[in-house]
C-alpha positions as CSV (number, residue, x, y, z in Angstrom):
1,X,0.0,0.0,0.0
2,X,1.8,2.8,-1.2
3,X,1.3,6.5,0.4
4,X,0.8,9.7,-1.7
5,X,2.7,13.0,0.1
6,X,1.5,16.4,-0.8
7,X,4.7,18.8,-0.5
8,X,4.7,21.1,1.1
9,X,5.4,24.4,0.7
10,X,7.8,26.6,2.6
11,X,7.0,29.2,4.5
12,X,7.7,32.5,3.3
13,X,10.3,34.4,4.5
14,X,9.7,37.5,6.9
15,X,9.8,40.6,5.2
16,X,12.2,43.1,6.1
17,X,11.0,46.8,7.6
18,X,11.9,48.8,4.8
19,X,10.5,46.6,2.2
20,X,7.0,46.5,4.8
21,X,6.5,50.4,4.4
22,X,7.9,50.1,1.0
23,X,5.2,48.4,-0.3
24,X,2.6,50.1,1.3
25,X,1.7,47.2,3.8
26,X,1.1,48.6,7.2
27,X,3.9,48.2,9.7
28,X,4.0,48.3,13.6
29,X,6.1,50.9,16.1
30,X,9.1,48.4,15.6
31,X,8.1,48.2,11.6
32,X,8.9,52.2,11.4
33,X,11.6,52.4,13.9
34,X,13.1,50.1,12.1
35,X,12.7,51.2,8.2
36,X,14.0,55.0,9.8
37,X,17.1,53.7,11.0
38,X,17.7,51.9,7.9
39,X,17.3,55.4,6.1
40,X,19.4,56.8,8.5
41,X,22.1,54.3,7.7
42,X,21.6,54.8,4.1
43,X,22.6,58.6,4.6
44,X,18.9,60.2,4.9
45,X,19.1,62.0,7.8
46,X,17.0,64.8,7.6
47,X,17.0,67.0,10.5
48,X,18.6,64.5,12.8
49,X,22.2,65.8,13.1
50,X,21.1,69.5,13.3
51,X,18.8,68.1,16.7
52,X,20.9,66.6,18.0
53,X,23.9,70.0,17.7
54,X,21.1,71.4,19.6
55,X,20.6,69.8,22.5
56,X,24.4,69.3,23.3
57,X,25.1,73.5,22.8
58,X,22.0,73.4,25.1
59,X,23.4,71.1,27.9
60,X,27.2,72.7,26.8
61,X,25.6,75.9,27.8
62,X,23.9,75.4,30.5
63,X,26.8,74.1,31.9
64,X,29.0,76.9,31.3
65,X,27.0,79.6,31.6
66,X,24.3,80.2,35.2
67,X,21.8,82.6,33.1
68,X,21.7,80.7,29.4
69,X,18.9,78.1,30.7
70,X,16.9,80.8,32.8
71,X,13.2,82.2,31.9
72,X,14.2,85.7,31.2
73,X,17.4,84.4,28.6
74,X,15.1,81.7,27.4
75,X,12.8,84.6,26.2
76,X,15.6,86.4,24.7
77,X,17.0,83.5,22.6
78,X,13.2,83.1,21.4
79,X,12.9,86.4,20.0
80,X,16.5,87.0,18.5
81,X,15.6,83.7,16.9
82,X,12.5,85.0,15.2
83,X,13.8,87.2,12.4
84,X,16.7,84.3,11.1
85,X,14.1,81.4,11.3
86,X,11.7,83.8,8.9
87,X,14.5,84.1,6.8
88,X,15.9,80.3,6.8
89,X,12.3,79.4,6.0
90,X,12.1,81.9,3.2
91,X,15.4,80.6,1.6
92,X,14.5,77.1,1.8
93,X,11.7,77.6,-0.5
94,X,14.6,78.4,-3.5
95,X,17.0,76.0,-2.4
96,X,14.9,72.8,-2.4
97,X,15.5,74.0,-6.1
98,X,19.3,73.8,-5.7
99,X,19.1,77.9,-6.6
100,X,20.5,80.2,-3.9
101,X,18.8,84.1,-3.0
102,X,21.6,86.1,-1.8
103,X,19.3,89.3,-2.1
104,X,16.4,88.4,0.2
105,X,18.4,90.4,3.3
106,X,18.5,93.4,1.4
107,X,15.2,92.8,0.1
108,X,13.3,93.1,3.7
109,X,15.7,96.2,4.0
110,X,14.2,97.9,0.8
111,X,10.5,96.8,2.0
112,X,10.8,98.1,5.7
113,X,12.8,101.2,3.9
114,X,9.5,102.2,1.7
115,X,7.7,101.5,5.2
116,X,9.1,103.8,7.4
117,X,9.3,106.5,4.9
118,X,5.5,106.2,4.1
119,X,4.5,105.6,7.4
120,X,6.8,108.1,8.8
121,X,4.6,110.9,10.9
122,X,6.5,113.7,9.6
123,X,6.8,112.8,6.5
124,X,3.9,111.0,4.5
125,X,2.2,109.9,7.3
126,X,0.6,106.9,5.8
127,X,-1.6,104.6,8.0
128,X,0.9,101.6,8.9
129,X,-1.3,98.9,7.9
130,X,-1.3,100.4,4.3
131,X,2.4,101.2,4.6
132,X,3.0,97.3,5.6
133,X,1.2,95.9,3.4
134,X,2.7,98.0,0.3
135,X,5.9,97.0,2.1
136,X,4.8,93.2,1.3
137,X,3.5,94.1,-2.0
138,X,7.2,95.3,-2.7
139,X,8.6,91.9,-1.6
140,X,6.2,90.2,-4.1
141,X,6.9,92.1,-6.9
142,X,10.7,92.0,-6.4
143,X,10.3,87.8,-6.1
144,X,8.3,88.0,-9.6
145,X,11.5,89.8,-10.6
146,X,13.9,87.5,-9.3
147,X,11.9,84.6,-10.5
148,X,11.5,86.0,-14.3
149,X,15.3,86.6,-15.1
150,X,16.1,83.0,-13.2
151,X,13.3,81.0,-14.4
152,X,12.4,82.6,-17.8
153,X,15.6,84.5,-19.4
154,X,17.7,81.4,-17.9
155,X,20.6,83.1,-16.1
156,X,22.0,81.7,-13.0
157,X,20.3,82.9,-10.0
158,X,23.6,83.2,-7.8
159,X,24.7,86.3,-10.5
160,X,21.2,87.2,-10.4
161,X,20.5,87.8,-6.8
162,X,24.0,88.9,-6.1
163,X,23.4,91.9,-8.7
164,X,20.3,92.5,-6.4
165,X,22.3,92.6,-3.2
166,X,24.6,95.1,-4.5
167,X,22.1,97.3,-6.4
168,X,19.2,97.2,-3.7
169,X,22.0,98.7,-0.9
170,X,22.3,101.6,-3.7
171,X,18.1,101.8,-3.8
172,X,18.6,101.5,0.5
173,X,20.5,104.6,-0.1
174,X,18.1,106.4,-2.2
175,X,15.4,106.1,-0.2
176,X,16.6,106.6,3.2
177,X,19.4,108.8,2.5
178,X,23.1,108.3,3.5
179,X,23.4,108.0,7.3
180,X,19.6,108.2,7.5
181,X,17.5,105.9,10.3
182,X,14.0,106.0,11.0
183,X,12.8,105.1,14.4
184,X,9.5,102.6,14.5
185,X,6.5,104.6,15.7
186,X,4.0,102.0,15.3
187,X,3.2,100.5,18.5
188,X,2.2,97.4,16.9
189,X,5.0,96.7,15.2
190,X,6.9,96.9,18.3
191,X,5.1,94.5,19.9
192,X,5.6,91.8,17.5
193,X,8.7,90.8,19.1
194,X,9.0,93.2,22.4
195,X,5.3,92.3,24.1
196,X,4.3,88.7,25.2
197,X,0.7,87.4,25.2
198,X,-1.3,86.8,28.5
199,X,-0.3,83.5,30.5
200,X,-3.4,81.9,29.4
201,X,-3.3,82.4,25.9
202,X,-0.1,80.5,26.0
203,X,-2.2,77.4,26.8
204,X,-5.0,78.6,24.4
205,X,-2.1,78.0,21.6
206,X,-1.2,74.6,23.5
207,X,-5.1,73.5,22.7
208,X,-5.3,75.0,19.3
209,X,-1.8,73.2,18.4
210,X,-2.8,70.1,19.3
211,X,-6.5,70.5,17.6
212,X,-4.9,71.0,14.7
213,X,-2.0,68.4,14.5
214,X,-4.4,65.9,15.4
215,X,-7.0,66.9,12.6
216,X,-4.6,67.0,10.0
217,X,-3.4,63.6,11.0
218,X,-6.7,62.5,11.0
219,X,-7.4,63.7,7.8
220,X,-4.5,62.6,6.1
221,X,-5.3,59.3,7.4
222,X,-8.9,59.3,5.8
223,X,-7.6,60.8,2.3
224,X,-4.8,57.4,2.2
225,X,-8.2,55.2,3.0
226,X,-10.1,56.5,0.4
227,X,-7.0,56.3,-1.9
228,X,-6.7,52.7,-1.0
229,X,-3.1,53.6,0.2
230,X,-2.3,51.9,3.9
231,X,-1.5,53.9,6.9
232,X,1.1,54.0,9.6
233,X,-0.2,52.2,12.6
234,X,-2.2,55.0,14.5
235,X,-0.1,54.2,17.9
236,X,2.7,56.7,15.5
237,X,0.2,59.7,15.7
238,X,-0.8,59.8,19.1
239,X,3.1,59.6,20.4
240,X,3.7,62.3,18.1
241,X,0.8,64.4,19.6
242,X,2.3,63.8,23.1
243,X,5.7,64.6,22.5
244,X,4.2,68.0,20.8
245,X,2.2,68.4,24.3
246,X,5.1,68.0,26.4
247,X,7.3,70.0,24.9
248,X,5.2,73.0,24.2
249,X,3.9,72.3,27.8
250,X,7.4,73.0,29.3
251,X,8.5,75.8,27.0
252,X,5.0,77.8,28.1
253,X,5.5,76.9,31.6
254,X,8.7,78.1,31.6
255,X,7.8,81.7,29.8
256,X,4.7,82.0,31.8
257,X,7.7,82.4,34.9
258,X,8.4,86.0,35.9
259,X,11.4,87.4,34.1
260,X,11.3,90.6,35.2
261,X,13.2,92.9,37.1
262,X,12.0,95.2,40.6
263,X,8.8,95.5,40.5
264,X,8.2,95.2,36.7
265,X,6.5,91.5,36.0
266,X,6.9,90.1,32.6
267,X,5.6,87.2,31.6
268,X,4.1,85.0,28.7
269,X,5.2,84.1,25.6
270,X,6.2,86.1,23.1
271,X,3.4,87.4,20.5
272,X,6.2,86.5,17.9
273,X,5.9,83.1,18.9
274,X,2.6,81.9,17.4
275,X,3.0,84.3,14.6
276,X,6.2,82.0,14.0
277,X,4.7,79.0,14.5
278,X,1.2,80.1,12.1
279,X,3.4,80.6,9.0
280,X,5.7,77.6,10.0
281,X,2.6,75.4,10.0
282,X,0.9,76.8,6.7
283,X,4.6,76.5,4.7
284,X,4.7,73.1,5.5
285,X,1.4,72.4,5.0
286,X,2.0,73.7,1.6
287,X,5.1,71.6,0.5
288,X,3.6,68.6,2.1
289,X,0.2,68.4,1.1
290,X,-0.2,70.3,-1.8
291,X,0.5,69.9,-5.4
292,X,2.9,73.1,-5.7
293,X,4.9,71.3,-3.2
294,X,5.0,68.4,-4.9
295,X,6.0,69.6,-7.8
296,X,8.9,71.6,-6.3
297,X,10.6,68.6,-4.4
298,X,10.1,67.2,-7.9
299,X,12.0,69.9,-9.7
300,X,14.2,70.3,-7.3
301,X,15.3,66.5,-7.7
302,X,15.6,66.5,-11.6
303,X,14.3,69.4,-13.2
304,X,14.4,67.4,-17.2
305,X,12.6,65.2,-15.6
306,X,10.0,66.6,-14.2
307,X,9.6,68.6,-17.0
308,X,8.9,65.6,-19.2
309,X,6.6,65.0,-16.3
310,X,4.8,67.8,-17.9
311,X,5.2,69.8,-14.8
312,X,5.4,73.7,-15.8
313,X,9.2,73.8,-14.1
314,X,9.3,77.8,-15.1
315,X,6.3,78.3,-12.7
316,X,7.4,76.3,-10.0
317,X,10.5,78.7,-10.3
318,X,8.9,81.5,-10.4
319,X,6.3,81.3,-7.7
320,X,9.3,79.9,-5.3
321,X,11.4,83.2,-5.2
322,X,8.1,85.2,-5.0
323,X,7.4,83.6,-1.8
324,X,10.8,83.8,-0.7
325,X,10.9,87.4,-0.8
326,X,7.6,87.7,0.6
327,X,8.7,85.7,3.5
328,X,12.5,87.6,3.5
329,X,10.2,90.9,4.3
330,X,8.4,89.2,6.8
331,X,11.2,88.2,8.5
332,X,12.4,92.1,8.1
333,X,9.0,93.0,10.1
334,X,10.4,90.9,12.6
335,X,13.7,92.9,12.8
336,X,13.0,96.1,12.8
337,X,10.6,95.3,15.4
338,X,13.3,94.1,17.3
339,X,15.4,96.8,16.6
340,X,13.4,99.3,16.8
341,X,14.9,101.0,13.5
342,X,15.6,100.9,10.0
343,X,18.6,102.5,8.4
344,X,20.0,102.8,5.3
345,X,22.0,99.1,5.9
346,X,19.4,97.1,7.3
347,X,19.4,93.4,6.2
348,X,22.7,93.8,4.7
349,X,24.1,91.0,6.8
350,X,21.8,88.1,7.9
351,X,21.3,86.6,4.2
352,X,24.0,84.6,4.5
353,X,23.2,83.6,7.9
354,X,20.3,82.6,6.9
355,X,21.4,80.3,3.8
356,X,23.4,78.7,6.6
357,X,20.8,78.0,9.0
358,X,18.8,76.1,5.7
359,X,21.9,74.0,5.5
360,X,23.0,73.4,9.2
361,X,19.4,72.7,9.8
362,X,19.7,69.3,7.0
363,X,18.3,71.5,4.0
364,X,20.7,69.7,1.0
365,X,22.3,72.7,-1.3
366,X,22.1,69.9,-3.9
367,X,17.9,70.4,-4.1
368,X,15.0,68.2,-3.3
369,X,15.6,67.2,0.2
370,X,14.3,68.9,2.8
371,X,12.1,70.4,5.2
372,X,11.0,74.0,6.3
373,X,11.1,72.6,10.0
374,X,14.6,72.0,9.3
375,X,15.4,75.7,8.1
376,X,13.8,76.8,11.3
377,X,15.6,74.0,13.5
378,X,18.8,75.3,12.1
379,X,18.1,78.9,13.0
380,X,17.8,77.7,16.4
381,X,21.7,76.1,16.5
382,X,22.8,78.9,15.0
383,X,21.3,81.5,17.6
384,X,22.1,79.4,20.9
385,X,26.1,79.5,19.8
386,X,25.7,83.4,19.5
387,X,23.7,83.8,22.7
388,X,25.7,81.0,24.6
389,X,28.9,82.5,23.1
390,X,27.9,86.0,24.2
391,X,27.0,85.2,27.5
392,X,30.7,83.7,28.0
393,X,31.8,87.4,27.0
394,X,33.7,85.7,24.2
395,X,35.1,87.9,21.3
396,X,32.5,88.0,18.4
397,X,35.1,86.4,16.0
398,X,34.9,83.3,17.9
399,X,30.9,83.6,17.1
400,X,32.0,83.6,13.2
401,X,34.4,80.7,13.9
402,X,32.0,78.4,15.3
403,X,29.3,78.9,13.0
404,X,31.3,78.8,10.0
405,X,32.8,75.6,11.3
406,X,29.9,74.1,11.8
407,X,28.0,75.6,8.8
408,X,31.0,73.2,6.8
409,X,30.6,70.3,8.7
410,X,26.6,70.6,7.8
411,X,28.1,71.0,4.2
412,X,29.5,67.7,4.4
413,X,27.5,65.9,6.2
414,X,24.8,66.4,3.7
415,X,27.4,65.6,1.1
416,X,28.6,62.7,2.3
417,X,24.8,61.7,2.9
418,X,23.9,62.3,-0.7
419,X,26.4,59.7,-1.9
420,X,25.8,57.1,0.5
421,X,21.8,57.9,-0.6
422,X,22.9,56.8,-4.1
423,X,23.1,60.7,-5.2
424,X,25.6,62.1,-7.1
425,X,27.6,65.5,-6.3
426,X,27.8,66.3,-9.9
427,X,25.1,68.5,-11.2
428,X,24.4,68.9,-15.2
């Protein structure tokens, strides 16, 4: 009596992390923990090493200095933040393209030039809201500008903007006058970045942050359903949510302290703050969930190709720089309210500051890889080495040391990152 077997077949083999999200299956905590670290391995680090330069010249800091982690310095760092994280965001909208702006300092200095000549009580003595936003309308008008001769006529938009730099400190000139400086006499513009909100409102801006990070995780997680395109386990969204809380929590508990001095009380955070955060949120809600965004990571990667794509690669250009000055002037709001002023070399100088907190922050120069969390992140780094540094009354050419030095090391980090990504350092 003879006996039929039936083979059997094997099992199949697990399937690896990155090949689980790659496919669009589903994964687990451990899944995504584990396809990230993969990505880190394979040189796609984002924002990572930019964090974590952070929170050592934090804790290097604190340790060296008695008054850099205090409420009143904390405060400080916050607001002389504000003006280069506008500007890093602005820049990174041109250099996801792999294009540079060297004129979007001088830019917000031309802008904030026309507005406190118009505005100017005893001389035009235009209402400031009209003077502002003519002021904005100028930033626009000089992107469209940028963006024509870049985008359209073709010519590199290094010699481009550079031309810019040098003209618009000429224009500068012109309209404030050699030697000129106009005081700010709006009260509102002043206290953009020298008043603080009420102690509760900080926690108002807790609630309303968390609202809306959890409805735009909800929602992208209903628009992937409908597409019939998995999502992350949801476990992902509510640790996310929490970390958000906690963090924000202890930075609004820790403004909401008393920083002043006698018997002046100050506290809150400042109004820049969620003016900060408001633009942060809608720019990124922009190049992640939009088709213009889309479309400039794409041209940013391969511009040939995405033009065989059929994606109109001249607009993309074009509407980049035009909200990259628009921000630049934003960002020169922020400064003269800090200030206080406007003379005939305002903005001269932070451009290139600015290009470096992009990079520092794990913006590549290469194009295509990025966030505008990361521009902002490195704006932080490169303002806690000039507070820390000035706070250990160290010479301000040890400031330009250190953040050129590190500004390099960003350079080849992302570099190095690019190759090991399977990227190539040589451009066509």
């Amino acid at each position: 009596m003879s006996t039929t077997t039936t083979p059997q077949t094997p099992a199949p083999a697990p399937t690896p992390a990155s090949d689980l999200i790659g496919s669009g299956q589903e994964g687990g905590i451990r899944d995504q923990v584990s396809a990230y670290l993969q990505r880190v391995r394979g040189g796609d680090m984002g924002g990572l090493p930019a964090i974590a330069g952070f929170v050592v010249l934090c804790i290097l800091f604190t340790a060296l200095s008695p008054y850099f982690l205090t409420e009143r310095n904390f405060a400080n760092l916050l607001t002389q933040a504000a003006t280069l994280v506008m500007l890093a965001m602005a820049l990174v909208f041109v250099i996801l393209l792999g294009e540079i702006d060297l004129s979007a300092g001088v830019t917000s200095g031309v802008a904030m030039s026309l507005f406190v000549v118009l505005s100017d009580p005893g001389g035009l003595n235009l209402n400031w809201i009209l003077a502002l936003l003519v002021s904005l309308i100028t930033g626009i008008v000089i992107g469209m500008f940028i963006g024509f001769f870049v985008a359209r006529v073709g010519i590199p938009s290094f010699v481009v903007t550079l031309g810019l730099f040098l003209g618009f400190q000429g224009l500068q000139l012109i309209i404030i006058g050699d030697g000129g400086l106009y005081r700010i006499q709006q009260p509102e513009i002043l206290a953009i970045q020298n008043s603080n909100m009420p102690d509760w409102a900080g926690w108002v801006m807790l609630v309303v942050m968390i609202a809306i990070s959890l409805a735009t995780s909800l929602l992208d997680r209903r628009r992937r359903t409908r597409a019939g395109v998995p999502n992350r386990t949801i476990a992902l969204m509510w640790i996310r949510l929490v970390v958000i809380a906690v963090i924000a929590g202890i930075v609004i508990a820790l403004l909401n302290q008393n920083r002043g001095t006698g018997f002046l009380a100050v506290s809150g955070v400042p109004i820049v703050v969620p003016i900060t955060l408001f633009i942060l949120w809608l720019g990124t809600f922009i190049l992640d969930r939009t088709r213009f965004g889309r479309y400039l990571y794409a041209v940013g990667g391969n511009a040939e190709a995405a033009r065989r794509a059929g994606i109109k690669v001249v607009g993309i250009k074009w509407a980049a720089f035009t909200v990259c000055s628009f921000l630049a002037v934003v960002s020169g709001v922020f400064s003269a309210s800090k200030v206080g002023s406007v003379d005939a070399a305002f903005g001269r100088d932070i451009v290139l500051s600015g290009v470096a907190a992009a990079v520092v922050g794990g913006v590549s120069l290469f194009g295509g890889r990025g966030r505008l969390i990361h521009g902002a992140i490195g704006a932080l780094v490169i303002a806690v080495i000039t507070n820390g540094l000035g706070l250990l009354n160290l010479p301000g050419g040890v400031n330009f040391l250190v953040t050129g030095g590190v500004l390099i090391l960003a350079a080849t980090i992302d570099a190095v990152s690019r190759v090991r990504s399977g990227g190539s350092l040589i451009r066509r």
